[in-house]
N, C-alpha and C positions, 0 to 999 in steps of 0.2 A: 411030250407030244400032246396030253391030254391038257394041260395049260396053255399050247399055243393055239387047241381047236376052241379052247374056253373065250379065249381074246379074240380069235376071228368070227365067232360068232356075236359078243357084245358087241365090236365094231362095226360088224353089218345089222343089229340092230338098230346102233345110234342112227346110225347112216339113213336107215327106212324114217326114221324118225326125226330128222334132220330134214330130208325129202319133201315128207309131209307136211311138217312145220312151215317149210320155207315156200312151197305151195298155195298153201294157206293163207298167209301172210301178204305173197307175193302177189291175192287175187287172182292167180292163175288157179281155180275152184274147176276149171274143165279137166284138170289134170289130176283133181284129188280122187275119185273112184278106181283107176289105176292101180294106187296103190292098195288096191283090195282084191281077193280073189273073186271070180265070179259066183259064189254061191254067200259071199260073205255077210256076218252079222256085224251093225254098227251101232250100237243103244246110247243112248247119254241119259242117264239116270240118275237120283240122289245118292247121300247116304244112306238116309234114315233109310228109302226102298230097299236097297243094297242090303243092307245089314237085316231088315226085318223079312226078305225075301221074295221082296212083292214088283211082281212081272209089271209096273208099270214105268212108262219111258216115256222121257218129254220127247225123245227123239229113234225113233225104232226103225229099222233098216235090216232087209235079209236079203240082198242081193246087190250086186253091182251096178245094174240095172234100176233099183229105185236109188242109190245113189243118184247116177245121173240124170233121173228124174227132179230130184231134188236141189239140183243143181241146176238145168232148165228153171224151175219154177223162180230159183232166187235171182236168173236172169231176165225171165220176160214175164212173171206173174207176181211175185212180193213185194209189196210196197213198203220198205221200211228207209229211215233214216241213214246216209251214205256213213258209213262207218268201216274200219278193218282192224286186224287184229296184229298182237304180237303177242306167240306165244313160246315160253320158256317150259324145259324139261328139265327134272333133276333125278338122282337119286335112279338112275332104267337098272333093276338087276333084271338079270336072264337069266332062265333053268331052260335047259336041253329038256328037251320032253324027248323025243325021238330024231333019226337021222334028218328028217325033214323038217321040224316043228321046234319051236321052244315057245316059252310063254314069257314074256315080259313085264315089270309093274313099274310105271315110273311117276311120278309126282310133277303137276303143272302149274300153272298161272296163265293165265291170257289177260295182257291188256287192251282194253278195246280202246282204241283211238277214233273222234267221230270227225265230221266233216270242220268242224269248229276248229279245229286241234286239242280239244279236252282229252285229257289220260285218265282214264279210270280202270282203277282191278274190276274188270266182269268176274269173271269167275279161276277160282281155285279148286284143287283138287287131285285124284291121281285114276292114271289108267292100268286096266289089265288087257294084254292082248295077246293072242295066241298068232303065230308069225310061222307063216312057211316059207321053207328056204329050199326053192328047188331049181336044179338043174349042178351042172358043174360050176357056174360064174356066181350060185348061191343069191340068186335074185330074190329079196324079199321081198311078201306081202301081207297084210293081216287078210287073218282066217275068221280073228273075230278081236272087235274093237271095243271095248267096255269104259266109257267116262264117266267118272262118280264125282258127280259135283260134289262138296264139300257141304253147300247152304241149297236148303230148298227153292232160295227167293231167286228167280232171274229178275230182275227190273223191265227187261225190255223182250223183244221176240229175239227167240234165238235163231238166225238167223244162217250166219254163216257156220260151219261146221267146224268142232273144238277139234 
């Protein structure tokens, strides 16, 4: 019993994460705050910050709310270069925290494809996120999303959401 509740919940991890991914990818960026709860935190920060402890974020977010705000802005306010992304996950384990919560860590890549058709690795790295699963149909969402880039250097403005 306690191995088929272990499998249905990594499965509705992937799945949130899959979701996400394919959102993202798909330009459908109106859709990505969704997948967050409403009081939720979304940082994208380095290692070196990460490991050394230091509250600073190229990308900081404490609500659902300035999600979509930041989402408006990358539609009628940021001016950058037409580009989009594809991103791969590997490596997602899950720990049950509680009957509602687990925390997840999974390891990424994004490739940024620009208007040109140039492929380049933007950025690597891995996520922690803490994922609630509520109701009876177990609908996922992050509670809180943490991206640790791998390199300090972005090249370009980080634009669209890892």
């Amino acid at each position: 019993m306690a191995m088929a509740m272990d499998i249905a919940l990594q499965l509705t991890v992937e799945n949130l994460l899959a979701r996400y991914t394919h959102a993202i990818d798909d330009d459908n960026l109106e859709a990505w705050p969704d997948f967050f709860v409403e009081a939720a935190r979304y940082r994208i920060t380095t290692a070196e910050n990460h490991e050394r402890g230091l509250p600073l974020a190229l990308v900081h977010a404490d609500s659902r709310a300035m999600l979509r705000d930041r989402v408006n802005a990358l539609r009628h306010a940021n001016v950058y270069e037409a580009q989009r992304y594809r991103h791969v996950y590997s490596g997602v384990l899950v720990t049950r925290i509680n009957d509602d919560t687990a925390r997840a860590v999974s390891s990424f890549q994004v490739a940024r494809i620009m208007h040109s058709g140039e492929t380049t690795l933007f950025a690597s790295g891995r996520c922690i996120d803490r994922i609630r699963i509520a109701g009876e149909n177990g609908v996922a969402q992050f509670e809180e999303r943490l991206v640790i880039l791998d390199s300090r250097r972005v090249d370009t403005l980080l634009a669209i959401p890892l």
